[in-house]
C-alpha positions, -999 to 999 in steps of 0.1 A, spaced: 0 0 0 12 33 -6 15 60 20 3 96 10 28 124 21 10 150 35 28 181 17 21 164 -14 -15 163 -10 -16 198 2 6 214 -26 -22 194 -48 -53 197 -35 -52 224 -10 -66 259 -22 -73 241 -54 -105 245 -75 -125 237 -111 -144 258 -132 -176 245 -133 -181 254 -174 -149 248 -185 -129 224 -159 -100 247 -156 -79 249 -124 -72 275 -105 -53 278 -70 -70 301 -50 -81 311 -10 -113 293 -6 -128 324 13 -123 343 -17 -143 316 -42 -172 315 -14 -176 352 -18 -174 354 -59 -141 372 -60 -123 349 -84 -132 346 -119 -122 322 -146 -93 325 -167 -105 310 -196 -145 321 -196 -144 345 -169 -173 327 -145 -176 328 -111 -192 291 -105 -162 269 -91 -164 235 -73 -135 220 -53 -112 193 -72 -121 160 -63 -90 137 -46 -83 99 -68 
């Protein structure tokens, strides 16, 4: 079994969302995507949903 190094998982998952129109990622605070103030890079939308671990 493999063990999961905990910086690792933070440095890929933490902080890190999907657009929900176009799938692209974007690192950002998660304060910041609850209030709307990030947008999309690619279609400029502000609906974003948390990336999902494997």
């Amino acid at each position: 079994m493999v063990t999961k190094i905990p910086e690792a998982q933070n440095r890929m998952f933490k902080n890190v969302f999907v657009c929900k129109k176009c799938q692209a990622k974007q690192k950002a605070d998660a304060q910041k995507i609850l209030k709307e103030k990030v947008k999309c890079r690619k279609c400029k939308r502000n609906a974003f949903r948390p990336l999902k671990k494997k």
